[in-house]
N, CA, C and O atoms as a GROMACS GRO file, in nm:
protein
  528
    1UNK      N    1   0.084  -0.118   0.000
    1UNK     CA    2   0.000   0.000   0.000
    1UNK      C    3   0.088   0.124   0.000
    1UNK      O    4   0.194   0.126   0.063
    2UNK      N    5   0.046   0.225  -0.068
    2UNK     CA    6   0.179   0.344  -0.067
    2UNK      C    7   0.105   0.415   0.031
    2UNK      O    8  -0.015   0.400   0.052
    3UNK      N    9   0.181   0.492   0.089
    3UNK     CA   10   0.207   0.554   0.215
    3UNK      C   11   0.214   0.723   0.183
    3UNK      O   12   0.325   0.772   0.166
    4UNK      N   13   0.147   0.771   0.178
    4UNK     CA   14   0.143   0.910   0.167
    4UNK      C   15   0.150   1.024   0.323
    4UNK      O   16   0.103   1.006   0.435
    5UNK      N   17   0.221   1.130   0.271
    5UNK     CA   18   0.329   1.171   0.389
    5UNK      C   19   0.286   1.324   0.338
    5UNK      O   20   0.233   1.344   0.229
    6UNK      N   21   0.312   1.414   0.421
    6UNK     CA   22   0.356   1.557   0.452
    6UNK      C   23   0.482   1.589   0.372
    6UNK      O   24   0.560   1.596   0.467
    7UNK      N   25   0.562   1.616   0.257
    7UNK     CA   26   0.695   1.606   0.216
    7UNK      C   27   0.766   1.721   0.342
    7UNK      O   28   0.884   1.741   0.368
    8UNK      N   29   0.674   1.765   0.386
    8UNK     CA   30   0.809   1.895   0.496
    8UNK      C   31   0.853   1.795   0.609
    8UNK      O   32   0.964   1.801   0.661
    9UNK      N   33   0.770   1.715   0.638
    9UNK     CA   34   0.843   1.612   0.751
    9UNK      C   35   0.927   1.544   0.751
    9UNK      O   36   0.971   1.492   0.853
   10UNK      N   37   0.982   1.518   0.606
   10UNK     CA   38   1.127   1.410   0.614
   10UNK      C   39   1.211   1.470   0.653
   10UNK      O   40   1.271   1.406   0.739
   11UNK      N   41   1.272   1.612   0.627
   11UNK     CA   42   1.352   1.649   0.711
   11UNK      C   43   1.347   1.618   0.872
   11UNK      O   44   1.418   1.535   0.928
   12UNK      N   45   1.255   1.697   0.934
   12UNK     CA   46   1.246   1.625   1.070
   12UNK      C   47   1.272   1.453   1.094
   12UNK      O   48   1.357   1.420   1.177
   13UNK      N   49   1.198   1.350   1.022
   13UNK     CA   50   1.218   1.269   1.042
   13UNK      C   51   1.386   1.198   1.027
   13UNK      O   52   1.429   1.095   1.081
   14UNK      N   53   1.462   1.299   0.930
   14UNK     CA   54   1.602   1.237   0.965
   14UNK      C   55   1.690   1.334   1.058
   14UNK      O   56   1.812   1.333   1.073
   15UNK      N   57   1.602   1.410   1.113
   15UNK     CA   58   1.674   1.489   1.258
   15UNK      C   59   1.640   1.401   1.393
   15UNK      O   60   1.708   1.373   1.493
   16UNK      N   61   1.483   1.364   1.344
   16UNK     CA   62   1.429   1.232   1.473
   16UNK      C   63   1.526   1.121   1.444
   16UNK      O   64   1.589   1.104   1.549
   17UNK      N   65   1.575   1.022   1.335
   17UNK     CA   66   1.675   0.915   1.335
   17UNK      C   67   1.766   0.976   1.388
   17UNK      O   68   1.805   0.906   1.481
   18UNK      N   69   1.828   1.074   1.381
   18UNK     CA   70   1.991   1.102   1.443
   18UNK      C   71   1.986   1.128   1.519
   18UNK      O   72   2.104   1.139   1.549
   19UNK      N   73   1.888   1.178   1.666
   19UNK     CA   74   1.884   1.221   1.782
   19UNK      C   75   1.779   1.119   1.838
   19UNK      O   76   1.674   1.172   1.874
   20UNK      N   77   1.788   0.961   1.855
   20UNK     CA   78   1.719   0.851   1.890
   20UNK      C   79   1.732   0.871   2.039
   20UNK      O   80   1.820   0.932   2.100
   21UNK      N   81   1.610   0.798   2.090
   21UNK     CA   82   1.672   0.814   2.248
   21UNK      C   83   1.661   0.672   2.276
   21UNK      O   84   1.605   0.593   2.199
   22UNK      N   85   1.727   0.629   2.415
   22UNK     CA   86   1.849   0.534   2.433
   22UNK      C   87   1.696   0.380   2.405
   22UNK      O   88   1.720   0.272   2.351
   23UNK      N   89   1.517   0.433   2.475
   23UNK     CA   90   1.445   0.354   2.387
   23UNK      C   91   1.453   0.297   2.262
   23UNK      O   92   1.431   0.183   2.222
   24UNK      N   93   1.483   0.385   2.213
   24UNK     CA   94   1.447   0.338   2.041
   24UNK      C   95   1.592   0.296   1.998
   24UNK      O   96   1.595   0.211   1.909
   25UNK      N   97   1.637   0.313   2.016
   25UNK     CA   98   1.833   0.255   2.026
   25UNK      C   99   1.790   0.132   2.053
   25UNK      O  100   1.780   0.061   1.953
   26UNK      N  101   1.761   0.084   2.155
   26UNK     CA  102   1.725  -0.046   2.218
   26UNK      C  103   1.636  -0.140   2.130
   26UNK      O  104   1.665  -0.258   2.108
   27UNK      N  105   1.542  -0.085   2.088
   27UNK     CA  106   1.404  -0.162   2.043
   27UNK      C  107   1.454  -0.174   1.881
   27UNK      O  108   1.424  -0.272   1.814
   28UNK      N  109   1.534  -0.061   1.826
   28UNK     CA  110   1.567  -0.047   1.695
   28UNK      C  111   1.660  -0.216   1.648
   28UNK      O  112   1.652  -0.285   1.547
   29UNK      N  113   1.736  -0.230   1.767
   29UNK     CA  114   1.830  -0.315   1.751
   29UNK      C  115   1.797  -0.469   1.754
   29UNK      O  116   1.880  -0.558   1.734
   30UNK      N  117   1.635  -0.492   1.787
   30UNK     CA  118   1.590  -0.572   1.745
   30UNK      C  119   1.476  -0.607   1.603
   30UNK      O  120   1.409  -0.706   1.575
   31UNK      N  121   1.492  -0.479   1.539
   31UNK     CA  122   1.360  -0.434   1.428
   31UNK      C  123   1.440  -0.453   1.336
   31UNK      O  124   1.396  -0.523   1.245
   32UNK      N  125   1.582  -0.401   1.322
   32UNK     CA  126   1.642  -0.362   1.176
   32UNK      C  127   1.676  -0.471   1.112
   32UNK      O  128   1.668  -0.580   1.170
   33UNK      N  129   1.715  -0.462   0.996
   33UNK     CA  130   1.744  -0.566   0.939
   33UNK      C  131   1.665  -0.696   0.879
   33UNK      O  132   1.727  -0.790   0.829
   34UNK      N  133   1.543  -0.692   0.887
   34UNK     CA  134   1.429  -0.797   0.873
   34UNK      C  135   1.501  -0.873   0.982
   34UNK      O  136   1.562  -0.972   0.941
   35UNK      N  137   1.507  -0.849   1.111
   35UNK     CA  138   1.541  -0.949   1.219
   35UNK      C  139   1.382  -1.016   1.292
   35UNK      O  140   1.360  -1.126   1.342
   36UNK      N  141   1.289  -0.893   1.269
   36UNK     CA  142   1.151  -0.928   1.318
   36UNK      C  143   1.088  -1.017   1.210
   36UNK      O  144   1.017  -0.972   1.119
   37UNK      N  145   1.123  -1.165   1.228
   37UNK     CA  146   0.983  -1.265   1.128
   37UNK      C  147   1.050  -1.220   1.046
   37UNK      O  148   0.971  -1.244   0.955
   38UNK      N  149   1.168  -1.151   0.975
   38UNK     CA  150   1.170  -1.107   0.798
   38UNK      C  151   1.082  -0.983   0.751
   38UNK      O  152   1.071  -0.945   0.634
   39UNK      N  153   1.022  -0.929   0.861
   39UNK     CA  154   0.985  -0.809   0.837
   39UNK      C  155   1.071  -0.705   0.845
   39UNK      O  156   1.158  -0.701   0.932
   40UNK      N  157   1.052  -0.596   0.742
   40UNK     CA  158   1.089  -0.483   0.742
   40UNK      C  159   1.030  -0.351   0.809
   40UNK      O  160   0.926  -0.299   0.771
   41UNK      N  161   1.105  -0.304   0.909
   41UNK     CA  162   1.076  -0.220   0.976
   41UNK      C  163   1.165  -0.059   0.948
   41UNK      O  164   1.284  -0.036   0.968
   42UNK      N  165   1.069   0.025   0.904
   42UNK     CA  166   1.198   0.174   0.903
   42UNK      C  167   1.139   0.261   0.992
   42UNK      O  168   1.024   0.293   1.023
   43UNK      N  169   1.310   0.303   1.039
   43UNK     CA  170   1.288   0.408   1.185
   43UNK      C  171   1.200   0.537   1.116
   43UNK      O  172   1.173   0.546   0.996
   44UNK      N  173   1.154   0.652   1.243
   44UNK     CA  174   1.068   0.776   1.221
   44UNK      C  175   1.054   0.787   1.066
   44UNK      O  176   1.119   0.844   0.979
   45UNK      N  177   0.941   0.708   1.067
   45UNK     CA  178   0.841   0.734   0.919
   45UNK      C  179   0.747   0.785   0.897
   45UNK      O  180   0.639   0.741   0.936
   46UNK      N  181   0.762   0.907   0.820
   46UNK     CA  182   0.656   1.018   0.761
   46UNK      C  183   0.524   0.902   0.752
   46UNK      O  184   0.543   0.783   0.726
   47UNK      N  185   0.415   0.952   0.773
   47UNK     CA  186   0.265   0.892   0.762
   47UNK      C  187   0.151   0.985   0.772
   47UNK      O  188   0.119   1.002   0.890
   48UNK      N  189   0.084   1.048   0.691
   48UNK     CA  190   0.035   1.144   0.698
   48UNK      C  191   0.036   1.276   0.748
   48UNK      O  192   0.035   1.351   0.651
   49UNK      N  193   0.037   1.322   0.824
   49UNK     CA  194   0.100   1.422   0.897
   49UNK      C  195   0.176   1.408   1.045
   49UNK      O  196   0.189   1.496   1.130
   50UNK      N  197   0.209   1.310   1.048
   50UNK     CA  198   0.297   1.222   1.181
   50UNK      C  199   0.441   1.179   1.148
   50UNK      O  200   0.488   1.172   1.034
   51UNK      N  201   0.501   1.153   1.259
   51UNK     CA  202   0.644   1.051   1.214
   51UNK      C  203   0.568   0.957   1.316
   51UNK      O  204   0.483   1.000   1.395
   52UNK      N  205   0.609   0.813   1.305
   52UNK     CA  206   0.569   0.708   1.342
   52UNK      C  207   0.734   0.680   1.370
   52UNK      O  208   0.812   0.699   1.276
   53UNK      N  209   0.798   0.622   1.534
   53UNK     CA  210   0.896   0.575   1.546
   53UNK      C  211   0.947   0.460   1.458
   53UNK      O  212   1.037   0.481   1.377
   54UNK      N  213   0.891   0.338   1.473
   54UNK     CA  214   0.866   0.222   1.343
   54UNK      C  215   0.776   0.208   1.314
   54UNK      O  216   0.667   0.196   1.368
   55UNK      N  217   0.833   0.207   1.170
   55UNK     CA  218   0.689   0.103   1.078
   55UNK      C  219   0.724   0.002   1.018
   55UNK      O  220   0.842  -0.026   1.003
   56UNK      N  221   0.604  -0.085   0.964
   56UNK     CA  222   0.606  -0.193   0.890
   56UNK      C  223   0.530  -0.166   0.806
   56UNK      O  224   0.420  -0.144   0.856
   57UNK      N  225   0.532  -0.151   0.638
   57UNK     CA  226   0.486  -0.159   0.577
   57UNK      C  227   0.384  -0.303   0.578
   57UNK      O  228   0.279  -0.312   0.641
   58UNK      N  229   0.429  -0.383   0.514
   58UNK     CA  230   0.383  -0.543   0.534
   58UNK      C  231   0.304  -0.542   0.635
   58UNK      O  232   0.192  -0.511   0.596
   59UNK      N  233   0.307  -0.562   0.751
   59UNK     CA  234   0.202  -0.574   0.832
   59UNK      C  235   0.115  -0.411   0.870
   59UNK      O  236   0.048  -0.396   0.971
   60UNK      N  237   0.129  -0.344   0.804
   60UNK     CA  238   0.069  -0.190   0.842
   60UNK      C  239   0.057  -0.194   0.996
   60UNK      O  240  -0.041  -0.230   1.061
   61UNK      N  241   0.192  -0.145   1.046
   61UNK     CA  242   0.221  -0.162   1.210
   61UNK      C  243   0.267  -0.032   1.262
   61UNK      O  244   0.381   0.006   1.236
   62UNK      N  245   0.216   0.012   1.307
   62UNK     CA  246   0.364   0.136   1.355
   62UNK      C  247   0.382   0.123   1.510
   62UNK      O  248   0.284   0.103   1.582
   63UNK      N  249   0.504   0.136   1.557
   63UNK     CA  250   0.539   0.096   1.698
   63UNK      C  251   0.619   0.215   1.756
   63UNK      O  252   0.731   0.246   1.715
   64UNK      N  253   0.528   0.300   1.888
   64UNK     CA  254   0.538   0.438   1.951
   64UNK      C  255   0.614   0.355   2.075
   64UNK      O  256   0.601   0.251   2.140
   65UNK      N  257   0.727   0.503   2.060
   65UNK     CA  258   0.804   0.413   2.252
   65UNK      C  259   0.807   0.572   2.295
   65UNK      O  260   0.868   0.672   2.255
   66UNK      N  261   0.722   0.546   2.385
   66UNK     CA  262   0.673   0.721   2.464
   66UNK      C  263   0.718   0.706   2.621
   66UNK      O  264   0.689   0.633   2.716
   67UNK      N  265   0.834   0.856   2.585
   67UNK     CA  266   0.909   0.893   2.703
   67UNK      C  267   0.778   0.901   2.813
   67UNK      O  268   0.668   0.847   2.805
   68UNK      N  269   0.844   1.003   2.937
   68UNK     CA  270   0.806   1.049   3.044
   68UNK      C  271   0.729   1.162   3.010
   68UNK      O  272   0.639   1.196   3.087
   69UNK      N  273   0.757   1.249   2.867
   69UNK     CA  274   0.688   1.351   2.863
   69UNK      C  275   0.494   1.323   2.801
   69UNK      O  276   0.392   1.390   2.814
   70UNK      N  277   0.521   1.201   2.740
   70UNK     CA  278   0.340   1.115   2.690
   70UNK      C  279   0.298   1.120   2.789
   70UNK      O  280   0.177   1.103   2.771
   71UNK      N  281   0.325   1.140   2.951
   71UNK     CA  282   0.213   1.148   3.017
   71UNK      C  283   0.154   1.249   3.064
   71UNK      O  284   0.057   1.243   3.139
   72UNK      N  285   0.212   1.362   3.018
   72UNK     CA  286   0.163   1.528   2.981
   72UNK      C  287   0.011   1.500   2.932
   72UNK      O  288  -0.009   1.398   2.866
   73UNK      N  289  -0.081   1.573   2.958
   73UNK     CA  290  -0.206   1.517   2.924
   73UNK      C  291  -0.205   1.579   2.774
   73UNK      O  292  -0.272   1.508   2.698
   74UNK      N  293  -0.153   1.680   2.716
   74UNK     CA  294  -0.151   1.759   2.596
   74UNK      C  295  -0.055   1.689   2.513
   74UNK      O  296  -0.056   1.716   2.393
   75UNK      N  297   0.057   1.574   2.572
   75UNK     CA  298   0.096   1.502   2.497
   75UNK      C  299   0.003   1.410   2.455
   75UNK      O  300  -0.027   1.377   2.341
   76UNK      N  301  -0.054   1.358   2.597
   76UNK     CA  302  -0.143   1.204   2.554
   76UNK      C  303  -0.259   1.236   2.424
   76UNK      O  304  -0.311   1.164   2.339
   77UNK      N  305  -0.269   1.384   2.461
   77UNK     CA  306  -0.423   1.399   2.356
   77UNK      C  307  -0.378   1.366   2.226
   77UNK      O  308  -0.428   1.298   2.137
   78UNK      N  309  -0.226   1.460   2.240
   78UNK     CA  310  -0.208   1.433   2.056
   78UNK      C  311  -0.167   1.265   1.991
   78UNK      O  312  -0.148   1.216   1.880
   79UNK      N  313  -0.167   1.217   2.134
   79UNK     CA  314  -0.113   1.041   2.126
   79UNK      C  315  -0.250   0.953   2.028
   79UNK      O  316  -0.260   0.880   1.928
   80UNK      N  317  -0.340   1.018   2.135
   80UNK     CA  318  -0.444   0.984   2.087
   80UNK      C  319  -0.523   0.984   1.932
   80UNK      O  320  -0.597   0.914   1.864
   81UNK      N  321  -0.453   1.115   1.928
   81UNK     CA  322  -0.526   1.205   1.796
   81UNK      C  323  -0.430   1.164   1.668
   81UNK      O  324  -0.462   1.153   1.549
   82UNK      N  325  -0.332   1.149   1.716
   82UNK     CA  326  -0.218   1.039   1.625
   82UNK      C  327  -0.278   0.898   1.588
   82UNK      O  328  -0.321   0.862   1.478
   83UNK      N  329  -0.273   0.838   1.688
   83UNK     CA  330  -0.355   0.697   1.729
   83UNK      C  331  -0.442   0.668   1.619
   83UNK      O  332  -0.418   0.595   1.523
   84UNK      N  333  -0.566   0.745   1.650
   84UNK     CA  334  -0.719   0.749   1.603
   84UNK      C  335  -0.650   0.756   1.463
   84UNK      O  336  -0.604   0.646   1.431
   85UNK      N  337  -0.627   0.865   1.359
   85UNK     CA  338  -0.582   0.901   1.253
   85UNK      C  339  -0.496   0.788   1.182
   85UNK      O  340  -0.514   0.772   1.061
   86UNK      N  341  -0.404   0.709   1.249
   86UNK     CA  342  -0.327   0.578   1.212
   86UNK      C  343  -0.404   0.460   1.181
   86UNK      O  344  -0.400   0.363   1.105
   87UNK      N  345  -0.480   0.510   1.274
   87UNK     CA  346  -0.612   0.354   1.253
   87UNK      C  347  -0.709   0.342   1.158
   87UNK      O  348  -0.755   0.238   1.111
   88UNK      N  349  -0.754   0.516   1.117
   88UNK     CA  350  -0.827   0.564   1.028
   88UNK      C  351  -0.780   0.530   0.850
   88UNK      O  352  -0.861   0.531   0.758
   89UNK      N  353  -0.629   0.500   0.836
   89UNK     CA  354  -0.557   0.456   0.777
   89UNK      C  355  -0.526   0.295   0.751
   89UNK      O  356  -0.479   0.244   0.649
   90UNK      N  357  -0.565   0.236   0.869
   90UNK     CA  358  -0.626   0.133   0.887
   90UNK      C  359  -0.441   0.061   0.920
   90UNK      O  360  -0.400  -0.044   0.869
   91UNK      N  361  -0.355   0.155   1.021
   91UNK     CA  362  -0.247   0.094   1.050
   91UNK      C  363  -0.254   0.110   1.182
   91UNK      O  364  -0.274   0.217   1.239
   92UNK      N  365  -0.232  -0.041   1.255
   92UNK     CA  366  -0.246  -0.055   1.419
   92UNK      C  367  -0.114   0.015   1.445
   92UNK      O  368  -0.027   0.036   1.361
   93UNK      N  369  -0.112   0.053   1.592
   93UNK     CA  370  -0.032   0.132   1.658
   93UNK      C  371  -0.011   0.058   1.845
   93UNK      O  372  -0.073   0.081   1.949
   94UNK      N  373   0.092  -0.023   1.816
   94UNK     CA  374   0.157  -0.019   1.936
   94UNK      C  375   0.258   0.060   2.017
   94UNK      O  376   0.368   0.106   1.989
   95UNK      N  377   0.186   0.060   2.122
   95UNK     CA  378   0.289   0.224   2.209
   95UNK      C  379   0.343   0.123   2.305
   95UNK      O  380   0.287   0.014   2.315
   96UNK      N  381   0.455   0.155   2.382
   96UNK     CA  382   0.557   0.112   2.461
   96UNK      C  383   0.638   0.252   2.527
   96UNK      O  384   0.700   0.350   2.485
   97UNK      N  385   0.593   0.191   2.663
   97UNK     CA  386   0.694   0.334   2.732
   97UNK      C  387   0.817   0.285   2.708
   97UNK      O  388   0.859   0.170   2.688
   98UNK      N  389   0.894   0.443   2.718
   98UNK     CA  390   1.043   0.406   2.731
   98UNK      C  391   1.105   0.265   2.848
   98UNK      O  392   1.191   0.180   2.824
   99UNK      N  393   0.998   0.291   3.007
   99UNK     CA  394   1.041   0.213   3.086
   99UNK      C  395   1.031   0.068   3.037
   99UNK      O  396   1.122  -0.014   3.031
  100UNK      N  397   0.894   0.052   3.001
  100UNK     CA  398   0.902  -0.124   2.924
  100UNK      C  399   1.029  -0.158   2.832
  100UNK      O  400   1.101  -0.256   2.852
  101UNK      N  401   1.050  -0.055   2.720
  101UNK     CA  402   1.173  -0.100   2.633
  101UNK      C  403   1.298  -0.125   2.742
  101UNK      O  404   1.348  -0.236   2.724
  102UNK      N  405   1.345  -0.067   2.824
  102UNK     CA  406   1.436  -0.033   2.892
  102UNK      C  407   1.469  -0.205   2.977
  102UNK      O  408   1.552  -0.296   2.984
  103UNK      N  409   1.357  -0.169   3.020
  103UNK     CA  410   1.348  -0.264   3.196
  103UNK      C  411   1.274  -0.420   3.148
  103UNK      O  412   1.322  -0.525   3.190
  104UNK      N  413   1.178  -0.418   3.074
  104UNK     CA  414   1.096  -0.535   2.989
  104UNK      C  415   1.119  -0.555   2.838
  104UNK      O  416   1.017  -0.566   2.768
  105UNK      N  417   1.228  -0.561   2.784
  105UNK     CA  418   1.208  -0.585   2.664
  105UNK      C  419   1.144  -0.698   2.585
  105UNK      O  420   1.092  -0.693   2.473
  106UNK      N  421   1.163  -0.823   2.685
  106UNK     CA  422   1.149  -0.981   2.633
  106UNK      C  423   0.973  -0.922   2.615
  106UNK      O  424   0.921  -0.933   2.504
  107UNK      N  425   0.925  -0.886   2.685
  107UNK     CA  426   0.760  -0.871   2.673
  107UNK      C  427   0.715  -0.784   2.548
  107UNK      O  428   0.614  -0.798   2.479
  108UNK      N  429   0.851  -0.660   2.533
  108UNK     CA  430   0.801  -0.560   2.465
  108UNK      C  431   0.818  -0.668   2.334
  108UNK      O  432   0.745  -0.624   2.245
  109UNK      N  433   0.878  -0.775   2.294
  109UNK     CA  434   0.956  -0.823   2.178
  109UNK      C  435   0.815  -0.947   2.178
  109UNK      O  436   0.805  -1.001   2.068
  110UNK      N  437   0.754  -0.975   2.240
  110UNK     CA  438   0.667  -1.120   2.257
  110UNK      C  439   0.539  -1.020   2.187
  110UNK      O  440   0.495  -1.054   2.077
  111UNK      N  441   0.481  -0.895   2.256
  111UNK     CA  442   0.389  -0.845   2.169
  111UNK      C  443   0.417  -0.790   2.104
  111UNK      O  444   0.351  -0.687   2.110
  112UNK      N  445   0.520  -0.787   1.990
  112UNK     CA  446   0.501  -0.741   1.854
  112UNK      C  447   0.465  -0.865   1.813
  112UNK      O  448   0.365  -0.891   1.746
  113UNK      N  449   0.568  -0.965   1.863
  113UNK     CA  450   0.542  -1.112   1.775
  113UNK      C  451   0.420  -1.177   1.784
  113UNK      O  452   0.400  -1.264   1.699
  114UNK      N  453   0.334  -1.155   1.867
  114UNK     CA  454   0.228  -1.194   1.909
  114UNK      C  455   0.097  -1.110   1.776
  114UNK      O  456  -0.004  -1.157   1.723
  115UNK      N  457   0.169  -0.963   1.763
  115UNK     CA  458   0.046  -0.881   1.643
  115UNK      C  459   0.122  -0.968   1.516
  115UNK      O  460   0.043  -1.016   1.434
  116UNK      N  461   0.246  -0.989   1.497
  116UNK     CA  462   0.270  -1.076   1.338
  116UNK      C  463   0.204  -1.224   1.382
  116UNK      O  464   0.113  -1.240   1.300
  117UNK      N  465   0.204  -1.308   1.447
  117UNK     CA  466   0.145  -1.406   1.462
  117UNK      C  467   0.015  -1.403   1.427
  117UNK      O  468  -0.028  -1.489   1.350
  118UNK      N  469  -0.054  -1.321   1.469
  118UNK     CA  470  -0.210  -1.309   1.429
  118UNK      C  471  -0.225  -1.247   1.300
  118UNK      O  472  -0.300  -1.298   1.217
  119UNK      N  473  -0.153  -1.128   1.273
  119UNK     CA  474  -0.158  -1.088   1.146
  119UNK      C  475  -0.123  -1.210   1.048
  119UNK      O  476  -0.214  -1.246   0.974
  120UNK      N  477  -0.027  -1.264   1.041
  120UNK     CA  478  -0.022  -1.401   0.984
  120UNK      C  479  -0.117  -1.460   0.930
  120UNK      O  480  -0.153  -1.474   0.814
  121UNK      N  481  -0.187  -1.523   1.111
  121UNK     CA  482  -0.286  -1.634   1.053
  121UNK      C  483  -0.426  -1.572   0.990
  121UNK      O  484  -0.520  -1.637   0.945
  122UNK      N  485  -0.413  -1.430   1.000
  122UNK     CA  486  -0.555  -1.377   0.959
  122UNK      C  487  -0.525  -1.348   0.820
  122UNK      O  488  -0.622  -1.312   0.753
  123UNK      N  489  -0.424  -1.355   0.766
  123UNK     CA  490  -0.393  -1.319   0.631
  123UNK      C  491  -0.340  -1.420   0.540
  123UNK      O  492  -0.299  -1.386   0.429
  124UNK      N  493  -0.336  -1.526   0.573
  124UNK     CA  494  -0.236  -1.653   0.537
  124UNK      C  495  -0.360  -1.707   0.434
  124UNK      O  496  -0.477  -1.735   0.459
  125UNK      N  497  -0.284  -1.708   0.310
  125UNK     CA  498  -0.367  -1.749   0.202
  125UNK      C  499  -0.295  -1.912   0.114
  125UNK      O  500  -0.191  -1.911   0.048
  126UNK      N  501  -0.363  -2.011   0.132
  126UNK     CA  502  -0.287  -2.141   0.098
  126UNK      C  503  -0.281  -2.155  -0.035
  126UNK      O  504  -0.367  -2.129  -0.119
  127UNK      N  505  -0.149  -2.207  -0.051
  127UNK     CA  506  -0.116  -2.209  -0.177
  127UNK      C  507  -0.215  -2.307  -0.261
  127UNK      O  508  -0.277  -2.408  -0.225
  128UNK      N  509  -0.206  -2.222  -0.417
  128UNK     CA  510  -0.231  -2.292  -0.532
  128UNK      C  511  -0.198  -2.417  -0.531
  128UNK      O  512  -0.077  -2.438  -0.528
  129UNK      N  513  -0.294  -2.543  -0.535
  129UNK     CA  514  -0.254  -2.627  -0.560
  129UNK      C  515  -0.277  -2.691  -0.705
  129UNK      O  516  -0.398  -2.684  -0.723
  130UNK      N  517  -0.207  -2.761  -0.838
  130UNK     CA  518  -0.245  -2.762  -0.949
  130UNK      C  519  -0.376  -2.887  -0.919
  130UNK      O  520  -0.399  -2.951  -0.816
  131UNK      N  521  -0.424  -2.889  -1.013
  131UNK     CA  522  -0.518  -3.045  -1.042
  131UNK      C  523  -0.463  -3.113  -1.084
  131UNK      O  524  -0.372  -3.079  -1.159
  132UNK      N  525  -0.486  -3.224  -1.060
  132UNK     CA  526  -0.436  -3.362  -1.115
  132UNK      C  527  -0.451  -3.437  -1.242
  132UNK      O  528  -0.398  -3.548  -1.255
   0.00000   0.00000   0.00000
């Protein structure tokens, strides 16, 4: 599905890759590379008028790791208003505090695998088989 973006935000978004915080350092280092299932994941990705920390194209995923300041209630609103708008797009949005990446990663790493697992079996189409 192509992905349509804001073009003024890529700049920001490669000021957000170069100034990562020590979360997304962490969580990145298990995303890159098709290390997740063979999925491809790219860091702060333009998405309508948002950067999304990761995404997955392939599974239409994007994965938020929200500091200390998301619990600002004027942060959470725009979390929300992000959220809603991602979904409206029809791409789920998993959030992860910084503390989970940090302190829980094995959990933070079981529910992503847990949304490709289901995404999987809800999408898993069996092969062509010829006739005989």
């Amino acid at each position: 599905m192509k992905i349509y973006y804001n073009p003024k935000l890529k700049e920001l978004a490669r000021q957000l890759r170069n100034n990562a915080t020590k979360s997304e350092i962490k969580l990145w280092t298990y995303l890159r590379r098709n290390q997740m299932h063979g999925y491809d994941f790219h860091r702060q990705k333009p998405i309508d008028e948002y950067i999304v920390d990761f995404f997955c194209n392939k599974l239409q995923l994007a994965i938020e790791c929200d500091g200390y300041s998301h619990e600002i209630l004027e942060v959470y609103e725009k979390d929300v208003k992000k959220t809603k708008r991602l979904n409206e797009l029809e791409i789920t949005v998993l959030r992860f505090s910084d503390y989970q990446v940090m302190n829980d990663i094995d959990n933070v790493i079981r529910a992503i695998e847990d949304y490709i697992f289901k995404f999987e079996e809800n999408n898993f189409t069996p092969p062509l088989i010829p006739p005989c």
